[in-house]
N, C-alpha and C positions, 0 to 999 in steps of 0.2 A: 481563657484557660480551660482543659479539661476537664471534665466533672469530677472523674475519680480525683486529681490532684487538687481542686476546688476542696471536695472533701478531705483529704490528707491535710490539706493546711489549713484548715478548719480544724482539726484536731477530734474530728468525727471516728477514723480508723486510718492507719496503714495505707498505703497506698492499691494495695495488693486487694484487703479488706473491703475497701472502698470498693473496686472494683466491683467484688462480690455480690455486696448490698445494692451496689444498681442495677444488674444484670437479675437480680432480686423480684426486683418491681418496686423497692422499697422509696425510694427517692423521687421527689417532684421537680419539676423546675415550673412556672408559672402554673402551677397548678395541675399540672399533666404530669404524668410517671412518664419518665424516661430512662428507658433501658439500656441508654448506650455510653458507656463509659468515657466518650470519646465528644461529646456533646458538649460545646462550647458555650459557657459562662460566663457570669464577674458577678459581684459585688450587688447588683442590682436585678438580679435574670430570676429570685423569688426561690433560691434552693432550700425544701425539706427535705429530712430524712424521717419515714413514719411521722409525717402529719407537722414536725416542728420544725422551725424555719431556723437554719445555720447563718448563725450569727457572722459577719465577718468584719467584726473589730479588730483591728490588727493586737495579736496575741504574743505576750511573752512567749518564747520559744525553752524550752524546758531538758532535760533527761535527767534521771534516776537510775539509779544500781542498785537492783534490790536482789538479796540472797534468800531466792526461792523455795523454802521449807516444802519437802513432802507433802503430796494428799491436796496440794493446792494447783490449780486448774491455771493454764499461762492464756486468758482472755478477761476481758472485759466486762462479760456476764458469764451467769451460766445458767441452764434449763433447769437443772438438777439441783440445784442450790449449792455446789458445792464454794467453797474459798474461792476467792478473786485473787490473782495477784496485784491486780489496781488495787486492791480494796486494802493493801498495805501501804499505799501512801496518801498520807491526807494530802490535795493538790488544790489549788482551785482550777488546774484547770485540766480539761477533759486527757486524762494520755489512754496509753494502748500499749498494749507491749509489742516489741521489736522481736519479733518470729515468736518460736513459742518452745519450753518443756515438756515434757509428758510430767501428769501430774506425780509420778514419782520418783521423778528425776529433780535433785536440788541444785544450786549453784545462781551464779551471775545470767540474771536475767536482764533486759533495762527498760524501761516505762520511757514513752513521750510524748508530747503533742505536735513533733516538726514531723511531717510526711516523707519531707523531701529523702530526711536523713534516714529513714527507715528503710525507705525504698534502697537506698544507696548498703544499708547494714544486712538486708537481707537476699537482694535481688541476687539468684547464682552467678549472672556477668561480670561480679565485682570481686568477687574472690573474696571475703573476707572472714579470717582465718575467726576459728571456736576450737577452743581445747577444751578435755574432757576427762575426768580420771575414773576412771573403769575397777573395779573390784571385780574377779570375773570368777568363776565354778572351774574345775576340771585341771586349776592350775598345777604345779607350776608352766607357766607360758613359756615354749619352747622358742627357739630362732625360726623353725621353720612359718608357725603361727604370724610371727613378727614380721617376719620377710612377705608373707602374704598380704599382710594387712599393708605393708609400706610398698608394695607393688600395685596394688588396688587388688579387689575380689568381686568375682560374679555373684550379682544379687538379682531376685528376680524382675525388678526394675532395671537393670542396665549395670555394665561393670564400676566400682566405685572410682573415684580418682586416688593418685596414690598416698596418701596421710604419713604425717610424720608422727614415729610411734615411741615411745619411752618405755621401758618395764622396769618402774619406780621398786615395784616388789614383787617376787614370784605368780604374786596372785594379783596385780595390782599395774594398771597402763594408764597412761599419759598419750592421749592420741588427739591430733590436732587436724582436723578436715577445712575445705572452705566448700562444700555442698552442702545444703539445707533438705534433704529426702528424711522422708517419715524415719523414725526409729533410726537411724543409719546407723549411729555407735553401735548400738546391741546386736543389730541385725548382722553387723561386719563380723563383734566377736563373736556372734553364735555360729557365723560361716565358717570361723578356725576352731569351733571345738570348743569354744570356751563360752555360757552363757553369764549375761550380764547380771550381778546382784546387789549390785549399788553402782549409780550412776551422778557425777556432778560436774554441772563446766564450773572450770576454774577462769577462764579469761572469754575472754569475746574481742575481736579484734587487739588494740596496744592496751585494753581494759583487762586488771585483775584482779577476781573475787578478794583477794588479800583479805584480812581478819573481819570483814562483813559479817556479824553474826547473821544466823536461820532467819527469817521475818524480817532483818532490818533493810534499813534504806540508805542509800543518802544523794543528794544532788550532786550532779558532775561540776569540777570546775570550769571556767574558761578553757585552762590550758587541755582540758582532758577532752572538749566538745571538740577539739580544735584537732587530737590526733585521730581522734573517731571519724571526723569531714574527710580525714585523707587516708583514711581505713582502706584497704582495697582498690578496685581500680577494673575500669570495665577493657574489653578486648581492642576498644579505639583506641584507652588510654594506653593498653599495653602495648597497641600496638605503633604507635607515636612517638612511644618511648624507644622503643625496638627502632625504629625510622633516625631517632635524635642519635642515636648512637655511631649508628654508620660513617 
């Protein structure tokens, strides 16, 4: 198995995270740092992260929906001492959050320990749709604004893809992307004219924040892990599907 995903299903980080922390130097295998994400494992090949050896008990597999309150930080630690969002669910077992908020943006976050799934919820190949309801400045939001933002917009990373946009209130949008780029809601309305002054996702793939109060939690069910595994869909699947059709 690969080390990052050794790690991810360890329940160490994200698959993506994982990544990071070994190209790091942080990570041993028999005692050696190894830097390569790519470096083939098991069960017995002696893997730490920063000096402790990763357990690999076969682990309950887990997810959380937690409604991320302001001022609180979407990692696992933090340098600064600021709020965890881990640090609102008691677990026993190690999760991580699945992408991330800016710490003052609230709404549906989700905490886990499966690698696999995270990878699959957050990788851009899989498309996997986040809505978001935007309060915005300079309102009321015009048609032309809306047509921009549902056409895509030049940002100075690359044009966006096209988002499907609602104008719940004058001042007030409903926009759903499946790109994960820094900032991208704010940045898209501040491209139209309009800057962001409250931001919150309301859903994450077939998942909705629904009456979750600010700081709470709660575990996903069955049936909910179950429409999450088939959240999205990478360019083989779609394109397979596109093939079955014909």
């Amino acid at each position: 198995m690969r080390l990052a995903k050794f790690l991810a299903n360890s329940g160490v980080a994200s698959r993506r995270a994982a990544d990071a922390i070994i190209r790091s130097g942080r990570v041993t295998v028999g005692g050696v740092v190894v830097t390569d994400p790519a470096r083939d494992v098991d069960g017995s090949s002696g893997v730490a992260v920063d000096g402790q050896p990763i357990a690999t008990d076969p682990r309950e597999l887990v997810v959380y929906a937690v409604n991320k309150p302001a001022g609180v930080v979407s990692t696992a630690s933090d340098p600064q001492g600021r709020p965890t969002v881990v640090a609102l669910v008691e677990s026993p077992q190690r999760l991580y959050p699945v992408g991330r908020l800016d710490a003052d943006t609230t709404g549906l976050i989700l905490l886990t320990n499966d690698g696999d799934l995270a990878h699959r919820l957050t990788h851009p190949s899989f498309e996997v749709d986040k809505t978001y309801r935007a309060i915005v400045a300079g309102g009321p939001v015009r048609e032309q604004a809306l047509r921009a933002l549902r056409s895509g917009v030049e940002l100075e990373d690359g044009m966006t893809a096209p988002a499907r946009v609602t104008r719940v209130k004058p001042d007030t949008l409903e926009i759903t992307i499946h790109e994960g780029r820094k900032r991208q809601v704010k940045r898209m309305c501040a491209h139209v004219g309009h800057r962001v002054i409250r931001l919150q996702r309301v859903r994450f793939g077939p998942l909705l924040l629904g009456d979750l109060q600010p700081g709470a939690h709660r575990r996903l069910n069955t049936n909910e892990l179950s429409l999450l595994r088939g959240a999205g869909s990478s360019a083989s699947e779609r394109g397979e599907a596109k093939h079955e059709r014909r």
